[in-house]
Phi, psi and omega in degrees: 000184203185172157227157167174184202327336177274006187230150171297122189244300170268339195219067189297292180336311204279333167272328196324312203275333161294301189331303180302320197255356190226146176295133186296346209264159131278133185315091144003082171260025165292168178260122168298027161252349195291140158237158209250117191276100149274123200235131171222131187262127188261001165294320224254085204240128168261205195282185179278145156290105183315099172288340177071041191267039177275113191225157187279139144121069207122149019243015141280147188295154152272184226265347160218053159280104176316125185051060159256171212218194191232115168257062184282318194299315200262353156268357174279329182332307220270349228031035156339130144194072175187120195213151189235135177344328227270164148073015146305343179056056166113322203260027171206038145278138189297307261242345190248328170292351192195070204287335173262116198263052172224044157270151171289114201295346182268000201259152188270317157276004164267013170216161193245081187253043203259300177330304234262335202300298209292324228269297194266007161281290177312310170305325179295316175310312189262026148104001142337120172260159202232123159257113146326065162278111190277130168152220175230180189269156167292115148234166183269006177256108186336307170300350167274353144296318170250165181316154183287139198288358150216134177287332175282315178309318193287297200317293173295348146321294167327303173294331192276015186228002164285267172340332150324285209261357179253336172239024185053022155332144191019082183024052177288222198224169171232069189254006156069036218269123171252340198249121194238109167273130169267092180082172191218097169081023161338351202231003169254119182291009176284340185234328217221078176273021188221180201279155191306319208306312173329339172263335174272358152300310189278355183249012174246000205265319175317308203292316187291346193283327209252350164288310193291339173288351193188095186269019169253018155276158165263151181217129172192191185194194030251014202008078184263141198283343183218132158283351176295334189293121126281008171301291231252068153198250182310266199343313135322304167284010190250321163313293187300344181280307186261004134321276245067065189258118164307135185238121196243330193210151147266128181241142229193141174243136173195126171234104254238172145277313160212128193337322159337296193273330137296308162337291209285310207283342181277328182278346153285293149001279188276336186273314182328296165315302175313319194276333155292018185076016163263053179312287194287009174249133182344105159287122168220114168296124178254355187179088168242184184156175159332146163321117192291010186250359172285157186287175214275335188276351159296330192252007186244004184287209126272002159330295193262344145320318176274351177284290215295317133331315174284320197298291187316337163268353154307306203299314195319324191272335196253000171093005203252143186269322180218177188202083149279123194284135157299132300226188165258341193260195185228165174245012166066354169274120189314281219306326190288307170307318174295320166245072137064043188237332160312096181268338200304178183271320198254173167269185195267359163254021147093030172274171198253169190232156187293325159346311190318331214271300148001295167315280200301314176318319198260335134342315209267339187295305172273344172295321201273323219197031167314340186233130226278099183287141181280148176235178173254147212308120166326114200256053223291031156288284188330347196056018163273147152229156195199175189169121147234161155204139198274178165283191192261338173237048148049036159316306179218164170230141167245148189211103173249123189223116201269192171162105203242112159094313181304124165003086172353137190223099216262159179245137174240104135338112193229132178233119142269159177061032187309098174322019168229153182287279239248188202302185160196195192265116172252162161213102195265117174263149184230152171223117177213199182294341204241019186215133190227083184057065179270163146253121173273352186164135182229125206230151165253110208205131226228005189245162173265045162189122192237138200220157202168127188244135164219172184258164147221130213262178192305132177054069160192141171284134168228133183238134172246109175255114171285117176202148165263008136215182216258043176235138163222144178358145167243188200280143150009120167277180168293148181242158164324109176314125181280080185319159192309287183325294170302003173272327191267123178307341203267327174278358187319316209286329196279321203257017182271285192326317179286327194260012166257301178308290166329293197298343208269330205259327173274353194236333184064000000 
């Protein structure tokens, strides 16, 4: 978990009381009376769809989540197939891989890859590709906070665990691992207890150690919790332009309020890269998710099915190369949940939480219907969205449409040029709290343009599937039930105030 522009950072006391009093989301300005024309040509075909199915975490539990499982299953459910290092909480941390640090880094016995092995194994094993991260997990221990006491040593440290999982280094792996982060959030004294320049030293003198060992890896940072910090954002890249540091990716933390507001911070991003001459490098979001100041039954509702559903049909438009969501396993801990600090997808015994379901809709959308029919343009401040796509052999259309924050919204679906002679299928699935990716309604229809007016009501998805033949997506599994205690509402202003204090103390 992180902070960042969007969350109170500095003057926490002096906002608490706005935080507590005024609603955190943004305000919608459709009109429940507007209704929304989607007209889709099943001739009229763009580029492939992106699924964004990139995530921290997983798919093994951590190592003292009490009964936590191997969700390896529900992220292939789901298509995962990119996980990023961060927050194991020790075994793919330098501090644990390379416990002394006054050992010699060329030596075979100064690290300890028995954690980390099991860790990028699993990963690898459930179909993954492994983003790297170098450095330590959000801890409350100080020493783990500061910078490394030689910067060159911690580098070649860095290389010999490259050489590890990538050339079978100390009886290693041949795991191909190309995306290597340097550190995590540098610009929070919870990761980074020194000054930006100090961080741009350690990252150019890593990027150059671990490029001259190998120039087909990507290396980048500076992942930073605000794009407002200009230490971690322009300065940075104005540093690294006139080193000459390898830059492979920029890497950005954001936990929104509203889709909206990622859209914008990924298309600042990328124009932002452009204009400093980092044409060809990487946007990559290393964390996002909801505001992290929303209440706990906000990130496990459908409430958040529907931000994840809008963000994933956002990303398609902005130029963002990956989006890892924050996060997938859970850590079985009350205390986080009650203020509202439990980000995972899944439970710690691997039920799926309604968010979850979001994911698996657009799985079936690029697995099935990967190439991307045009539509007409999108507004995604309304918190409405919408993405179709055909198959390659025009079997089937796929059609996903959220509707985050917004007004009960009625819609009229106008589909031309349906690629079949004979009858065929609608299948409408809905995900809101009391339908978890269901089917509501199965229709039979024999033209090639087919029209259809529905409402889609406030914090819920409807995924539509056209197909001629009789096998269809199948439905939702059940998700984890939202304890009593976290429905009442009446404790919010009391448990914000407690999870702004926790952050003050783990993040500084």
């Amino acid at each position: 978990m992180v902070l960042n522009a969007e969350h109170p950072r500095n003057f926490f006391f002096a906002l608490a009381i706005a935080i507590i009093f005024t609603s955190p989301f943004f305000s919608a300005s459709l009109s429940s009376t507007s209704d929304i024309i989607i007209s889709i040509d099943c001739s009229r075909t763009d580029d492939a769809i992106a699924s964004y199915a990139e995530i921290n975490c997983g798919p093994l539990p951590n190592r003292y989540t009490k009964e936590g499982v191997d969700i390896t299953k529900q992220y292939q459910e789901i298509g995962i197939d990119f996980i990023r290092t961060h927050d194991f909480y020790g075994p793919t941390d330098i501090s644990n891989i390379f416990p002394d640090w006054s050992a010699d880094p060329e030596d075979e016995a100064s690290y300890n890859f028995t954690a980390s092995d099991e860790i990028i194994s699993a990963i690898i094993n459930a179909g993954c590709r492994v983003f790297y991260r170098l450095g330590e997990s959000a801890s409350d221990n100080e020493s783990l906070r500061q910078p490394p006491k030689n910067f060159s040593k911690w580098a070649e440290i860095c290389k010999h665990i490259v050489m590890h999982y990538n050339d079978g280094w100390a009886n290693g792996y041949h795991y191909n691992i190309t995306y290597w982060e340097i550190w995590n959030e540098p610009d929070l004294s919870g990761f980074w207890n020194e000054t930006a320049e100090q961080y741009y030293k350690l990252y150019e003198i890593a990027a150059k150690t671990l490029k001259s060992y190998n120039s087909s890896l990507k290396i980048g940072g500076p992942c930073t919790s605000s794009i407002a910090n200009e230490n971690f954002t322009t300065r940075f890249l104005e540093y690294v332009a006139e080193n000459d540091v390898p830059l492979d990716f920029f890497s950005w933390h954001m936990y929104a309020k509203h889709p909206y507001k990622l859209y914008q911070a990924s298309l600042y991003i990328r124009n932002m890269l452009n204009r400093y001459g980092f044409t060809e490098c990487e946007n990559i979001n290393t964390e996002w998710n909801i505001n992290i100041l929303s209440p706990q039954r906000d990130k496990d509702n459908a409430k958040n099915a529907a931000f994840t559903a809008c963000s994933l049909i956002a990303f398609q438009d902005v130029g963002i190369d990956y989006a890892f969501r924050y996060r997938g396993t859970q850590d079985n801990s009350w205390l986080a949940r009650l203020l509202g600090l439990d980000l995972s997808l899944f439970t710690y015994d691997g039920m799926y939480k309604t968010p979850a379901l979001a994911y698996l809709a657009m799985h079936y959308m690029v697995k099935d219907t990967p190439i991307r029919l045009i539509i007409p343009p999108i507004n995604i401040s309304t918190g409405i969205a919408y993405l179709a796509g055909v198959s390659e052999d025009k079997s089937n259309i796929s059609i996903l449409i959220s509707n985050y924050e917004a007004p009960d919204t009625n819609y009229i679906l106008n589909i031309t040029n349906i690629p079949w002679n004979g009858s065929y299928n609608v299948v409408y699935y809905l995900i809101d709290d009391s339908y978890h990716l269901e089917i509501v309604e199965n229709v039979t229809a024999n033209t090639s343009s087919y029209a259809m007016e529905r409402t889609i009501e406030r914090n819920s998805v409807h995924f539509i599937r056209l197909t001629n033949s009789s096998v269809f997506p199948q439905e939702g599994p059940e998700v984890a039930t939202i304890p009593f205690i976290l429905k009442l509402r009446c404790l919010d202003p009391i448990i914000r105030i407690l999870a702004i204090l926790l952050l003050i103390l783990v993040f500084g």
